[in-house]
C-alpha positions in Angstrom: -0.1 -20.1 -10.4 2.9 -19.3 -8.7 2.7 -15.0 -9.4 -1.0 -15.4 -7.5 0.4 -15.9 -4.0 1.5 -12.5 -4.4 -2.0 -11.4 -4.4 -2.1 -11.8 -0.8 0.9 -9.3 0.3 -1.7 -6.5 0.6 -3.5 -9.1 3.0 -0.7 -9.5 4.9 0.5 -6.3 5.4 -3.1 -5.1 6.5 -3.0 -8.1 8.5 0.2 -7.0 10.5 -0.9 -3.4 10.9 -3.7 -4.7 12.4 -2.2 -6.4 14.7 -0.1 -4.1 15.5 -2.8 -1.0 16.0 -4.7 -3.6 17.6 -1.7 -4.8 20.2 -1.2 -1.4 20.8 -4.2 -0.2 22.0 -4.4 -3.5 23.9 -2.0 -1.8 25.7 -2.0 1.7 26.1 -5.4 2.5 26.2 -5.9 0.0 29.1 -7.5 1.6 31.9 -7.5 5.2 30.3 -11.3 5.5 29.5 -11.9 8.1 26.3 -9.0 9.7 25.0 -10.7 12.1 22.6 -8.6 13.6 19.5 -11.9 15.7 17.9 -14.3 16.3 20.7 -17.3 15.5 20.5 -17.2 12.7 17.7 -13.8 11.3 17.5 -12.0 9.8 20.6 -10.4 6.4 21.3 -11.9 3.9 23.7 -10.9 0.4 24.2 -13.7 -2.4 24.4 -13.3 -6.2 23.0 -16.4 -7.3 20.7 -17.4 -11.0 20.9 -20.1 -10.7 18.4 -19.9 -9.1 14.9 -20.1 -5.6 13.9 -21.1 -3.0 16.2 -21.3 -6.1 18.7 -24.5 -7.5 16.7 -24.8 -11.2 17.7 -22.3 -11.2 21.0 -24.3 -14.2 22.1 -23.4 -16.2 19.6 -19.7 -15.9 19.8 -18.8 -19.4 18.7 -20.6 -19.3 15.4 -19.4 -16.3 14.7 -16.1 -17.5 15.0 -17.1 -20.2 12.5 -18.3 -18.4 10.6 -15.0 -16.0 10.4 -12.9 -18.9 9.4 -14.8 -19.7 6.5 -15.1 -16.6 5.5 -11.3 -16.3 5.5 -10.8 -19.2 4.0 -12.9 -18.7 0.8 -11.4 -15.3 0.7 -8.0 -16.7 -0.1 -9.2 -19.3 -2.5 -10.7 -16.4 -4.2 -8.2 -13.9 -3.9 -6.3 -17.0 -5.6 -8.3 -17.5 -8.1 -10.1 -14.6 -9.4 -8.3 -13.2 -13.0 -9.5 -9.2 -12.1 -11.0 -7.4 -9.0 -8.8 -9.0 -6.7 -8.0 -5.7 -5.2 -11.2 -5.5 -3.1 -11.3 -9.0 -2.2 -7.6 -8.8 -0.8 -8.6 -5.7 1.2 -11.7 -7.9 2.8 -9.3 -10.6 3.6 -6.6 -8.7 5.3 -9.8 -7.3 7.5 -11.5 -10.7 8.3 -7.9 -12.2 9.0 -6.9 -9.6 11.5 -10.8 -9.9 13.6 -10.5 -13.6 12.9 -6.9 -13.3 14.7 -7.7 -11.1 17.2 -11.1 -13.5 18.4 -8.9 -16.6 18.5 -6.4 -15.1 20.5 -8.6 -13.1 22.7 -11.9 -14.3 22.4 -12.9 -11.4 20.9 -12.4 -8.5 18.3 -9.7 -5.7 20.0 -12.4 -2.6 19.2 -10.7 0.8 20.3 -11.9 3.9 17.7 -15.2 5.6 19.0 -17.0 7.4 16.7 -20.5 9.3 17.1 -22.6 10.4 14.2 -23.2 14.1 14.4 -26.4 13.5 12.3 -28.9 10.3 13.0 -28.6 10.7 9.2 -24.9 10.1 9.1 -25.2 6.4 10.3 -29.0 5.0 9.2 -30.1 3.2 12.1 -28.5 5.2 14.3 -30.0 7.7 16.4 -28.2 11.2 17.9 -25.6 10.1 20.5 -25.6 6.3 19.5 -21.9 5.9 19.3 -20.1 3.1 17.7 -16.8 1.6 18.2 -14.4 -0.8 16.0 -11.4 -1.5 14.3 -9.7 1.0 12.5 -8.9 -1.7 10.0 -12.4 -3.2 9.8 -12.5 -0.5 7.4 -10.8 -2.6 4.5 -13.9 -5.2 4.8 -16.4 -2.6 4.1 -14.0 -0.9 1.5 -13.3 -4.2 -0.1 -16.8 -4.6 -0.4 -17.6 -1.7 -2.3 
């Protein structure tokens, strides 16, 4: 049992970049607007999320919340306890931790890279011009889940 708790180093680590990417552009994209790096569809752009993703559900911040720190609890538990395919599960948790962190601390999810879909194809449900933005690291939740 002991050897499992090192299961959740990748966590951790993906926790603490987030943070850090997160604290960072906290701070120096304050008051900047867009700062593009691959005009027209890449740029950085700070805004804080209090719903879920893509800001689905900002009126329900507290269950969101909730729901967040049950989520991040039964990842661990089964990042703990699952013999194989931890490796997706550990790149969820490290995800859900880091947004879980950043709402608790700031009442709501540091979002800063803004991307828009060159296609409506590109992003289904998305139309031309719709533009999303999130956390770099939100990535390992959708990863994790694949």
């Amino acid at each position: 049992m002991r050897w499992r708790w090192k299961r959740l180093i990748p966590a951790a680590a993906a926790f603490g970049l987030d943070a850090t990417t997160k604290t960072w552009a906290s701070h120096a994209l304050r008051d900047r607007g867009i700062v593009w790096l691959w005009r027209p569809w890449l740029s950085l752009r700070l805004l804080f999320n209090t719903g879920a993703m893509l800001g689905a559900g900002a009126d329900h911040a507290r269950a969101i919340t909730v729901f967040s720190v049950v989520a991040v609890v039964a990842l661990v538990v089964l990042v703990l306890r699952t013999e194989q395919g931890a490796a997706g599960l550990t790149l969820m948790l490290g995800g859900a931790a880091g947004n879980l962190a950043s709402r608790l601390s700031r009442g709501a999810v540091t979002d800063f890279v803004h991307q828009i879909p060159a296609r409506p194809s590109d992003t289904p449900g998305f139309s031309r011009g719709q533009d999303r933005v999130f956390p770099p690291l939100s990535e390992h939740i959708i990863c994790g889940t694949i």
